[in-house]
Structure formats: structure tokens, C-alpha cells
C-alpha positions in Angstrom: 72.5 103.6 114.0 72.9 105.7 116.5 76.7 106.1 116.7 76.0 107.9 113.3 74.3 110.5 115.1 77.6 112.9 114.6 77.2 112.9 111.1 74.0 114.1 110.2 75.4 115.6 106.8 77.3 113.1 104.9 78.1 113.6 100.6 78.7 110.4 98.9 80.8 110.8 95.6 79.6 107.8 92.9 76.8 107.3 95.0 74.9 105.8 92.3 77.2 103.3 91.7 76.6 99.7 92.3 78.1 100.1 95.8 76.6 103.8 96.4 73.0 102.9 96.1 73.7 100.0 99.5 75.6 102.8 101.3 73.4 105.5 100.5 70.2 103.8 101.7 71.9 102.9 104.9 73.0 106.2 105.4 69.5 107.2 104.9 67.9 104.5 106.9 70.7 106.4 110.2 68.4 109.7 109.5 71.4 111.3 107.6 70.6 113.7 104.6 72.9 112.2 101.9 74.0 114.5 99.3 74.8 112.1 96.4 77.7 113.7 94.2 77.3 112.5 90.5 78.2 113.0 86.9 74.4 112.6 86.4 72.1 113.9 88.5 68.9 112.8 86.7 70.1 109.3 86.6 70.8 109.1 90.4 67.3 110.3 90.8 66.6 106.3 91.9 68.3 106.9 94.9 65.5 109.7 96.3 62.9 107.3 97.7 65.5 105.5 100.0 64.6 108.6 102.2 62.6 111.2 103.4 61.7 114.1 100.5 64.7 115.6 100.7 66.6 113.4 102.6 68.6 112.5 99.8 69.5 114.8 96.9 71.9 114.3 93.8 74.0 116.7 93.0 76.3 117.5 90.0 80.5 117.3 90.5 83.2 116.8 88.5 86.3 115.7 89.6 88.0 117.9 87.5 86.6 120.9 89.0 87.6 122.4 92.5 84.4 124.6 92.6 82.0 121.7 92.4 83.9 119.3 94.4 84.0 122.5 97.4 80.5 122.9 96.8 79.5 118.6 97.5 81.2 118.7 100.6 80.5 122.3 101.9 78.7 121.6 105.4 78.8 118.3 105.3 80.0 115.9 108.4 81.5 112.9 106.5 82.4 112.7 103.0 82.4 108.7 101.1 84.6 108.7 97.9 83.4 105.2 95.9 84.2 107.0 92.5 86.3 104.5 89.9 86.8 103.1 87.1 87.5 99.6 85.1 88.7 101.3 82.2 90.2 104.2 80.4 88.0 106.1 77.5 88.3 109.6 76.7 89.4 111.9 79.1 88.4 108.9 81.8 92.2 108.1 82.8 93.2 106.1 86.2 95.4 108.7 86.8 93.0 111.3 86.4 89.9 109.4 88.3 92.1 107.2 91.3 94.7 109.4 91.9 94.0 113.2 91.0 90.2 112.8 91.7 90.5 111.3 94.9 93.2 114.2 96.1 90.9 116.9 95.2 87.8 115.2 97.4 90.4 114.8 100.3 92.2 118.1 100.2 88.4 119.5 99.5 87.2 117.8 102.8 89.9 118.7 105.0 90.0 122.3 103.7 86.2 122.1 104.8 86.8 120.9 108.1 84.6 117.6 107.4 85.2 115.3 110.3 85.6 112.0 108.6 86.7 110.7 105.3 86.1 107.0 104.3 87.8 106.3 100.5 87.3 103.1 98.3 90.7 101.3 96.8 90.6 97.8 95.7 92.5 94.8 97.1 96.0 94.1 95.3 96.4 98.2 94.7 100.1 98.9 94.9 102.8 100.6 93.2 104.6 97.9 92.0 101.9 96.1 90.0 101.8 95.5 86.1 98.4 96.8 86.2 98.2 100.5 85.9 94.5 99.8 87.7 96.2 98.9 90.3 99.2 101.3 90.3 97.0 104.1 89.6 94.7 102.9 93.0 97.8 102.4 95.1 99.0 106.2 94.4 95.1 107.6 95.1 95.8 105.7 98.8 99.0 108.0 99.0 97.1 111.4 97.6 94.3 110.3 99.8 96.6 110.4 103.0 98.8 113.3 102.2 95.6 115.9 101.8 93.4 114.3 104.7 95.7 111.8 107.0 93.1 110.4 109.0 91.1 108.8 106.2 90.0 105.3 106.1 90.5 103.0 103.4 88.1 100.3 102.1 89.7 98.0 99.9 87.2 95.5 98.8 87.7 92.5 96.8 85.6 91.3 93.7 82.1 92.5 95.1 79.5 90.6 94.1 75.4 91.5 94.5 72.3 91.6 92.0 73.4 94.4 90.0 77.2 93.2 89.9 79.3 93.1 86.6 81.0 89.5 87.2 78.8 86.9 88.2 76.1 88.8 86.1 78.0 88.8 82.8 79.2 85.2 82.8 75.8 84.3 83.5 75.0 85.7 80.3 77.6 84.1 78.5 76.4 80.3 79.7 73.2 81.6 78.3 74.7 82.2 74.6 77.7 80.2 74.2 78.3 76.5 74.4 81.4 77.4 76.7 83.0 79.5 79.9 86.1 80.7 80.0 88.3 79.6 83.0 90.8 82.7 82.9 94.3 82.0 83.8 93.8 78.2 83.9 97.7 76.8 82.3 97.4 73.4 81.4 100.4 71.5 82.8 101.8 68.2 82.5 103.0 66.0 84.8 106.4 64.4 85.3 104.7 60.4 85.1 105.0 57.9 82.3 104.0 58.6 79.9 102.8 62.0 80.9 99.6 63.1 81.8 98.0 66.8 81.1 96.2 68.4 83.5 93.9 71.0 81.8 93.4 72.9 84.4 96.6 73.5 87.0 95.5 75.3 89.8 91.9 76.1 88.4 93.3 80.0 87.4 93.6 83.3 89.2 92.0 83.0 92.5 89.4 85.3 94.1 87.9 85.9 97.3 84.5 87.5 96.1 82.6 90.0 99.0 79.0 90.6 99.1 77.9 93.9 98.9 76.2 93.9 101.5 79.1 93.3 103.6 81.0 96.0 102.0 78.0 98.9 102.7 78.1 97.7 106.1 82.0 98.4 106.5 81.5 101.9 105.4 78.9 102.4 107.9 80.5 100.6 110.7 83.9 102.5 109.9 82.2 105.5 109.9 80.4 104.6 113.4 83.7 103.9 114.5 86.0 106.6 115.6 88.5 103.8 115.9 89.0 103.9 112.2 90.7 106.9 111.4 93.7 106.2 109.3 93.1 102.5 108.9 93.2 100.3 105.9 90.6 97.7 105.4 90.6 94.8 103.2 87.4 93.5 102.2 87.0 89.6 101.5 84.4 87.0 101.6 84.7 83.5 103.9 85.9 81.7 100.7 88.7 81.6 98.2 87.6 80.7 94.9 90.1 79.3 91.6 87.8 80.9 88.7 87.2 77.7 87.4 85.3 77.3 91.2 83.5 80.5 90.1 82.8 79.5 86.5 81.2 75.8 87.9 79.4 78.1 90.7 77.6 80.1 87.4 76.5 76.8 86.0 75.3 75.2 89.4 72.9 78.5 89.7 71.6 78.9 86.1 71.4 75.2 86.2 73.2 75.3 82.7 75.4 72.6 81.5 78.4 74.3 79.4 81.7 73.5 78.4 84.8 75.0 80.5 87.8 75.7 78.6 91.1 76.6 79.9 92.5 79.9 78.9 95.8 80.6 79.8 96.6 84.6 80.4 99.1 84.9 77.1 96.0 83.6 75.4 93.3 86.6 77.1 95.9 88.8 76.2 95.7 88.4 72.8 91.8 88.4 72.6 92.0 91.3 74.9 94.1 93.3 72.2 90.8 93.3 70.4 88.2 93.2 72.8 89.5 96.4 74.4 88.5 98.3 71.4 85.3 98.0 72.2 83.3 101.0 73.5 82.5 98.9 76.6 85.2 96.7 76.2 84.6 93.0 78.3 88.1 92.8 78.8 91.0 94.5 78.6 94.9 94.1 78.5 94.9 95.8 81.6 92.3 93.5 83.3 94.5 90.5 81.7 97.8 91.8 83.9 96.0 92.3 86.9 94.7 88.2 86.7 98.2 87.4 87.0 98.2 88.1 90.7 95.3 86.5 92.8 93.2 88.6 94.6 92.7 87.5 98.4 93.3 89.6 101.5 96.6 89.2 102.9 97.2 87.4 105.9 97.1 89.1 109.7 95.4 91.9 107.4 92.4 94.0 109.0 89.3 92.9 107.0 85.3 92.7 107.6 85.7 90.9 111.1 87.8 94.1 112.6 84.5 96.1 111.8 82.8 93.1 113.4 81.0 92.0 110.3 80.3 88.2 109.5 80.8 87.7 106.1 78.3 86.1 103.6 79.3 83.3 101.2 78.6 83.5 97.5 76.5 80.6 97.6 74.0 82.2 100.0 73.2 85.2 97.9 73.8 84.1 94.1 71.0 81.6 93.8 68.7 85.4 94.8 69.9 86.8 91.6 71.1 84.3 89.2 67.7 82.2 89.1 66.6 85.0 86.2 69.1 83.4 84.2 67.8 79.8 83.8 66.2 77.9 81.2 62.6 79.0 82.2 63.4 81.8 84.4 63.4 82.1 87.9 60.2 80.7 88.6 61.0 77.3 86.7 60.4 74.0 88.7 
């Protein structure tokens, strides 16, 4: 692209996330030498033959460090902060990761005179939320700003792509359990005689899931874009889903016939209690309070059509990546 001719130095921090690795081979595909800023160097070494040799080179950072993090960004052009997390373990706190993390890249970046900063929230981040995820995302959007006041902020919805965490695992579920869950579904009953139950209210927490693809592109075109500086971006797809729409979307692709069940958030809470003990917990209670508010981009808000991206429905790309999940595999009749 050639409006990314400015930046011919650009240091992507989580680069080998499941969002990095689109980013970073676009960047690479523009002719920029991507410096990939990673807990794990060795394990980002995937990412090296998206470019040139050389053109893309992992290096060690950790947040916690002010050296390192000077070090990533010295002499680079743009810097791409995509680093989070879906749950605290160890010394991995939100507060630690969103918020004091992301104010050491910015002050880091502006203290190096890099000339653009593009930083990665989530949609429904704010301050007054029950979720600490989301509190702790809002507050990095305010450190963000107050070190490095022109950055641009990507807030992206439930992204969803062949290496995603969502559509992914509850594929694997219909493959081993007779049932889905349908996650904030309250059954209610209805005011005729005699009464009648619907199961299912308003189908649970709704979602408005964006491809990755779409979200990589942002980046890039926000980066293109000089236009961008000090914008907020909220990233959705064409649709809004209830996640019992998601759950029958599962079953339609792995062409698996499974039980739904209703589960009402007071009940996830309770199995979350548990589950969150895990080491690599599939749910947490902080995942549970963050269901209770739907996640869709506000109206009149500046989303993927701003950056002049057409966004792709779920039902375009899931069948690419679900398939390996039917009865006889992806290549069954």
C-alpha cells in the first residue's frame, strides 16, 4: 500500500497473537520491516516467512520493563499495541497488562518520537462496567491518550477467524456433548391463560461478531490514514447475533444435531465459580458479568465503514474453518 510508504519501520507488540499474525503479514506484504515484540520469541518465529529474510524479526519485551519496551520501538515509524488478556493468572493482572502495559508502549513511543500509535481496546470497555475486563480496558484508553494523544483506538468486537477462541471452542463442544449452551438465555413466561414459557427470551446476550480479516485491515487503513490520529474505532460485523443465533450457526456448519439449553447468567455464574479455577479456565466470573451487557457498536459510532471497509458476514467465512469439525471431516459428502 503505498500510503504506508512513511512507515517503513513499524514494532507490533502481541504480534503473534491471533490478530498479530493478519496484521503483521499485511504489514509485510506494504514492504515494512516489522519488528514483532513478544514474550516468546521462538514461538513467534511463524511469523518470519510472511516476509523477506529479515523483513520480519521477533523480538523479546516485557511490559514490565521500560528498557525492553524503549528498545522495541527505538527507530521505528509506527508502533501497533494488540497485547491482552481474557484472564488473570499470576502476575498476568488487567491492570498490569491493559492499563499499565499499554501506558508504558505509549509514553515509550512518544518519548521516541514514533509518528503513529494504533492501540487495541474491545467494544463495551468503560469505567463503569461490572467487568473489571472491561474497566481495566476503558482506563488503558485514558493511559493510552494521556502519554501519546494522537493515538488511534481499535475497539473490535468478538473477532472471529480460523484460529479464533469462540466459534472454535463451541465447535468442539457439539462435537463431545449432547448439548450447547445458549449463555444468558432467561426463560420467561408470558402473561396468557394459562401461561406459556418461553425458554429462550430474547435468545441471550447479543453479539455482533467481526472477521479478522476486517479488523487487520482497520489497522492498516488507520495507519494509511493520517485522518485517524486520535480517533476511536468500533469494530463490528453486518449482523447482530442472540447467542442462541450463534450456537444454531455452530450446528448449521458442523452439520451437528445437539441439544440447546438455556442458561440464564446467575446460572454461568455459579459454574464459573468453578470453572475459573482452571489453569486455562473456559469461563470465568468475570466473562459471566461482562455477558450481561450485549456487545454491538453503538449507534452514529465510527466503525469499519469510516476506514472504508465492507464488512464480512459470519456465514461467509465459518463454513472455511468449521468444516474440520464434522462427522467425517471436512472433506465429507
Amino acid at each position: 500500500m503505498e500510503a504506508l510508504s512513511r512507515y517503513r519501520r513499524v514494532t507490533v507488540f502481541g504480534g503473534s497473537g491471533f490478530i498479530g499474525r493478519y496484521i503483521v503479514k499485511r504489514l509485510a506484504n506494504a514492504g515494512c520491516v516489522v519488528r514483532v515484540a513478544v514474550r516468546d520469541p521462538e514461538g513467534a518465529a511463524f511469523l518470519k516467512p510472511m516476509g523477506n529474510v529479515g523483513q520480519v524479526v521477533p523480538v523479546f519485551a516485557d511490559l514490565n520493563d521500560e528498557r525492553l519496551i524503549a528498545a522495541a520501538v527505538h527507530g521505528s515509524d509506527a508502533v501497533i499495541n494488540l497485547v491482552g488478556i481474557l484472564y488473570e493468572r499470576g502476575a498476568q493482572r488487567f491492570d498490569s497488562v491493559h492499563v499499565e502495559g499499554a501506558h508504558r508502549i505509549a509514553a515509550a513511543a512518544k518519548e521516541a518520537g514514533v509518528a503513529r500509535l494504533i492501540h487495541m481496546s474491545a467494544l463495551g470497555a468503560g469505567r463503569d462496567s461490572i467487568s473489571h475486563y472491561a474497566r481495566s480496558k476503558a482506563a488503558g484508553e485514558e493511559a493510552v491518550r494521556a502519554a501519546y494523544p494522537e493515538a488511534t483506538i481499535m475497539r473490535p468486537s468478538v473477532v472471529f477467524g480460523p484460529e479464533d477462541d469462540f466459534f472454535n471452542r463451541f465447535a468442539v463442544l457439539a462435537r463431545l456433548l449432547p448439548a450447547l449452551p445458549v449463555l444468558g438465555a432467561e426463560p420467561r413466561c408470558s402473561g396468557c391463560v394459562p401461561p406459556k414459557i418461553d425458554l429462550w427470551g430474547r435468545g441471550g446476550t447479543h453479539m455482533q461478531p467481526v472477521y479478522v480479516g476486517d479488523v487487520a485491515d482497520a489497522f492498516i487503513h488507520a495507519l494509511a490514514d493520517p485522518g485517524t490520529k486520535g480517533r476511536t474505532y468500533e469494530l463490528g460485523g453486518p449482523r447482530v447475533y442472540s447467542f442462541k443465533q450463534l450456537m444454531e450457526l455452530v450446528l448449521t456448519e458442523t452439520r451437528r444435531k445437539r441439544m440447546l439449553v438455556p442458561v440464564p447468567l446467575w446460572v454461568a455464574a455459579i459454574k464459573a465459580a468453578f470453572l475459573g479455577l482452571l489453569p486455562k479456565p473456559p469461563l470465568t466470573l468475570d466473562q459471566v458479568w461482562l455477558l450481561r451487557q450485549d456487545n454491538v457498536v453503538p449507534p452514529n459510532a465510527s466503525g469499519l465503514v469510516e476506514l472504508g471497509i465492507e464488512a464480512t458476514a459470519a456465514e461467509a467465512i465459518l463454513p472455511l474453518y468449521l468444516d474440520r469439525y464434522r462427522v467425517k471431516g471436512r472433506f465429507a459428502a
